[in-house]
C-alpha positions in Angstrom: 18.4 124.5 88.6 16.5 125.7 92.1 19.1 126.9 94.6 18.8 127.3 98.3 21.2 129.4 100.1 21.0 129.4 103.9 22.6 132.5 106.3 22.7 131.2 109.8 23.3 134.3 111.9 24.1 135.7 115.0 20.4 136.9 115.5 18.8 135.4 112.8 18.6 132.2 110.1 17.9 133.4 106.6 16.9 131.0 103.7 16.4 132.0 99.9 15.2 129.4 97.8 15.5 130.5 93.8 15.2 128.9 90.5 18.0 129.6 88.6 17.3 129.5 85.1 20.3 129.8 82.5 20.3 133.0 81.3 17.7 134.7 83.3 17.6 136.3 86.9 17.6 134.3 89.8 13.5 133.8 90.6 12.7 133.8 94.4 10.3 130.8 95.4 11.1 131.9 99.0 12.6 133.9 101.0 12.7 133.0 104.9 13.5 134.6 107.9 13.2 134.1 111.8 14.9 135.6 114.4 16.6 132.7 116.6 19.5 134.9 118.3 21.9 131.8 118.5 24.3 134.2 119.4 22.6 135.3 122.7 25.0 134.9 125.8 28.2 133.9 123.6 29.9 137.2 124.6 30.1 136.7 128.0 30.3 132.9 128.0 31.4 131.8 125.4 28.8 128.9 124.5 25.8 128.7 123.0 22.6 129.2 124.8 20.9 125.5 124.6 17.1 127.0 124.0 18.4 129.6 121.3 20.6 126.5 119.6 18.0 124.3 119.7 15.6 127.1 118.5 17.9 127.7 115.2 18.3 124.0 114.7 14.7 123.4 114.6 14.4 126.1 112.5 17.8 125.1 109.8 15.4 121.6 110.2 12.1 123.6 109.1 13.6 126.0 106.4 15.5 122.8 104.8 12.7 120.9 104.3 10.4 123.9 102.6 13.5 124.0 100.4 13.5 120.2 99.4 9.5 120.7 99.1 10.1 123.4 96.4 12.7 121.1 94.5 15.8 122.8 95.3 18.7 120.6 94.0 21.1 122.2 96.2 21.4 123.6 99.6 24.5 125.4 100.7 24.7 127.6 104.1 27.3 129.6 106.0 27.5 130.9 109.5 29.2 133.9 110.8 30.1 135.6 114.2 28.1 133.3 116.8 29.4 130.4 115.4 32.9 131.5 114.7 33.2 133.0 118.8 31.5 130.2 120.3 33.5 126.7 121.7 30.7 124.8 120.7 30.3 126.0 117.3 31.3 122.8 115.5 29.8 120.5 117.5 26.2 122.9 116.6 27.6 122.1 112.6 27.6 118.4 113.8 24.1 118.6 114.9 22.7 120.4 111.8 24.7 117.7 109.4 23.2 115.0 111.0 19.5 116.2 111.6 19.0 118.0 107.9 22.0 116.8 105.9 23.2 120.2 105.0 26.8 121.1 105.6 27.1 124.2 107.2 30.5 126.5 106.9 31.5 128.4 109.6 32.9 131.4 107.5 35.8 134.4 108.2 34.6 138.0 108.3 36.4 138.4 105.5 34.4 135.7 103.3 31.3 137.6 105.1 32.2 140.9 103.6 32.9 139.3 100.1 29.2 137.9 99.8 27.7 141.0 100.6 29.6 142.9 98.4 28.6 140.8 95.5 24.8 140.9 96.9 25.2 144.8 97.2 27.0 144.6 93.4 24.5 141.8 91.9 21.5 143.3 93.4 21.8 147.3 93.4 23.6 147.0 90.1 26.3 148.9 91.2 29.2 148.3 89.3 32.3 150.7 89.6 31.1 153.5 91.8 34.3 155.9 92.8 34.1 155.2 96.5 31.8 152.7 98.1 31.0 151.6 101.6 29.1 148.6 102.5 27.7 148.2 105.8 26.6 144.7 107.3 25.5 145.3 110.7 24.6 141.8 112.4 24.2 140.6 115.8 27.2 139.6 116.4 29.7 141.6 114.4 29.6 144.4 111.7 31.7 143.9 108.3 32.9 147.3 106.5 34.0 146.6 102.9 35.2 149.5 101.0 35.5 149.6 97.3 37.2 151.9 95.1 37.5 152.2 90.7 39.9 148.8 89.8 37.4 146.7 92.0 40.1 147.4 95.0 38.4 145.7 98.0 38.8 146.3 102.0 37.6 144.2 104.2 37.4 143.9 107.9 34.8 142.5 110.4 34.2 144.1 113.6 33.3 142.4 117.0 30.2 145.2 117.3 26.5 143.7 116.6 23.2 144.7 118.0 22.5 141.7 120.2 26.8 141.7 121.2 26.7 145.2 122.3 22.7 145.4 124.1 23.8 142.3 126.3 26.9 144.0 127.6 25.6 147.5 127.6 21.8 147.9 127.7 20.4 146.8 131.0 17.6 149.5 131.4 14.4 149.9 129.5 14.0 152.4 128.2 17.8 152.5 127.8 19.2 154.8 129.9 21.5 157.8 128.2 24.5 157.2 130.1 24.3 153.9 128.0 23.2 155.4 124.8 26.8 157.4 125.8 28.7 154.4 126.3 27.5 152.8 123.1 28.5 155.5 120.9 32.1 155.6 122.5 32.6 152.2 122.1 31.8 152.2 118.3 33.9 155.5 117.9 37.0 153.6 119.3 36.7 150.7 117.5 36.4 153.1 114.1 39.4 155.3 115.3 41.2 151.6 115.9 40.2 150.9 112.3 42.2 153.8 110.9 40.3 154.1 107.9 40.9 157.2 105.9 38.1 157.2 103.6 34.9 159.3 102.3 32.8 157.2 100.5 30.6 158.4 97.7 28.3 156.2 98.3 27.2 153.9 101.5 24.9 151.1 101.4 23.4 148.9 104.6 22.4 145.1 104.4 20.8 143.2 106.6 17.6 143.4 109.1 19.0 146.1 111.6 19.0 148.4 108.8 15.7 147.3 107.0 13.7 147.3 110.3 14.7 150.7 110.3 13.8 152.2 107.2 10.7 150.1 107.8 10.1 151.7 110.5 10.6 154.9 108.9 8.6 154.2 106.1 5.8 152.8 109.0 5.1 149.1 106.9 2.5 147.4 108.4 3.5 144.6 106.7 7.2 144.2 105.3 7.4 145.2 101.8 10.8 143.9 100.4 10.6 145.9 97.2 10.0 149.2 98.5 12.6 149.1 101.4 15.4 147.1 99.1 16.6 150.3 96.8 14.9 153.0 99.7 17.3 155.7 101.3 17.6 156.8 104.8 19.0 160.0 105.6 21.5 160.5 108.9 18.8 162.7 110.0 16.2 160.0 109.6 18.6 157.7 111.7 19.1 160.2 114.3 15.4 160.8 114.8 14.9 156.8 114.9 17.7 156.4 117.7 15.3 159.1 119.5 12.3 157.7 119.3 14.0 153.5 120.2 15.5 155.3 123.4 12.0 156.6 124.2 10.1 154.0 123.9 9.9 151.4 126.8 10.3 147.1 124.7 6.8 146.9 124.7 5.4 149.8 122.8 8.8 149.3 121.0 7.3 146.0 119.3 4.3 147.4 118.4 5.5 150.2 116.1 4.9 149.6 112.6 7.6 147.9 110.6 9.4 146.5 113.6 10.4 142.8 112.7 9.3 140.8 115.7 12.3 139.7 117.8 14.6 142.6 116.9 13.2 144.9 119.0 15.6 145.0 121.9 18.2 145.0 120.2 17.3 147.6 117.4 18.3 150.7 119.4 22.6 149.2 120.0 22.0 148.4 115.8 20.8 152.2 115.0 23.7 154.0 116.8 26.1 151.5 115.2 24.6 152.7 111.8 25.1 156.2 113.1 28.3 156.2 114.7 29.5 154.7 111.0 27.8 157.0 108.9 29.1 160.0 111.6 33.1 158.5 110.8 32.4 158.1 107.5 30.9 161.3 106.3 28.1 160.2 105.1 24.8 162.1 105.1 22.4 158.9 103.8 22.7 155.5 103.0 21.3 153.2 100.1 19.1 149.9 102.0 19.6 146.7 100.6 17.2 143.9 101.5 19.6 141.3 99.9 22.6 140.7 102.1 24.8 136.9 102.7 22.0 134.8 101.4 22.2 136.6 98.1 25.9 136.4 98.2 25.9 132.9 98.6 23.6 132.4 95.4 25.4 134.2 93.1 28.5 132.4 94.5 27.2 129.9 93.6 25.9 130.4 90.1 29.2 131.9 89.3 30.7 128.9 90.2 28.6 126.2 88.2 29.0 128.6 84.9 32.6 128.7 85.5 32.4 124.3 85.4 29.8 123.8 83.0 
């Protein structure tokens, strides 16, 4: 059975395409990525932005078709915080169902956080650590899930995300310190708001804002999913990464190596989110994971068709 699993994001559409053998591990045929930002303007307007919709449609369109090509015998997709904020989300579903045939589902925060804590359990092999934080920092909003021993889960999805939080505070280049100031108040609140009393033992980041940065770190030239999905970063490393993004005017931004093209201006809101968290938190490094909703979603899946078989 060949499986594609489709994350429609707030900044980017993600496609993993894998043959799913009984028995054995899932095998990647592809794994697809482009930054759309579907969810650019939807925080002060409401909408969706016609050029980025029609952008993430053509790309749904394009990613659906490669899937088909490689034999997949089923396509299932979600979308999170763009969709879920916009007015026009459903009609955007409407759009997708009748150009590609694939039924998107708008999905909670909650039902975010629960597929990528079983990517982050599935695909770091972690299975009862004593105290575990997972961090999903997207464009549009940031999930927390906390696990303890007993498989205990917290969930909650925040409205912070790097392209949410550049378009209503980032208006300079290089961004100005005052803003860099405002950012990291705002993400303090909403964490004080959260009232979380916790010190993880561990803390592991999903998604691209956190492995553009430890490719950055690591300086990839070219993107190298098994050596960033596994690789630390220290606070330190984040701290120094926030430093050198607030230096930098966008343009020598996008050419540093390991800088996903498209995330650029919005990587520095994205870093001090992952600081401001790991600053509440306690925590002096985190675990990267390269295998976030999309991952989720398949072994959602495959859980499901073993449970009915």
């Amino acid at each position: 059975m060949k499986i594609a699993s489709l994350d429609v994001g707030s900044n980017t559409v993600l496609m993993l395409v894998a043959d799913c053998s009984a028995g054995l591990r899932p095998r990647v045929l592809a794994d697809l990525a482009r930054i759309t930002r579907l969810g650019r303007g939807v925080d002060a307007s409401g909408k969706l932005d016609p050029g980025s919709a029609q952008l993430t449609l053509d790309t749904i369109a394009e990613f659906t078709s490669e899937a088909k090509r490689l034999g997949a015998n089923r396509i299932v997709g979600v979308a999170t915080a763009a969709l879920r904020d916009a007015a026009d989300g459903l009609d955007f579903l409407t759009l997708v169902k009748n150009r590609t045939g694939v039924s998107l589902q708008i999905v909670t925060g909650q039902v975010e956080a629960e597929l990528s804590y079983l990517a982050t359990q599935k695909g770091l092999e972690i299975s009862s650590p004593e105290n575990l934080l997972i961090v999903d920092i997207g464009g549009g909003s940031t999930e927390l899930i906390r696990a303890n021993l007993g498989n205990t889960l917290d969930l909650v999805s925040l409205q912070l995300g790097s392209v949410r939080l550049t378009e209503r505070i980032v208006h300079h280049d290089p961004p100005l310190p005052s803003e860099a100031k405002r950012l990291r108040e705002l993400v303090d609140h909403s964490l004080r708001r959260l009232g979380w009393v916790y010190r993880p033992s561990k803390m592991v980041g999903i998604a691209g804002t956190v492995t553009t940065l430890c490719a950055i770190r690591l300086r990839l030239t070219h993107y190298r999913s098994e050596v960033v999905h596994g690789s630390i970063l220290a606070a330190e490393d984040v701290r120094n990464l926030i430093q050198l993004l607030g230096s930098l005017p966008l343009g020598q931004r996008r050419q540093l190596p390991g800088m996903e093209v498209g995330r650029a201006d919005v990587l520095f809101a994205g870093a001090i989110i992952l600081e401001r968290i790991m600053n509440h938190f306690g925590c002096a490094e985190v675990i990267v994971s390269d295998q976030g909703v999309r991952w989720g979603l398949l072994w959602r899946e495959l859980e499901y068709h073993s449970n009915h078989n």
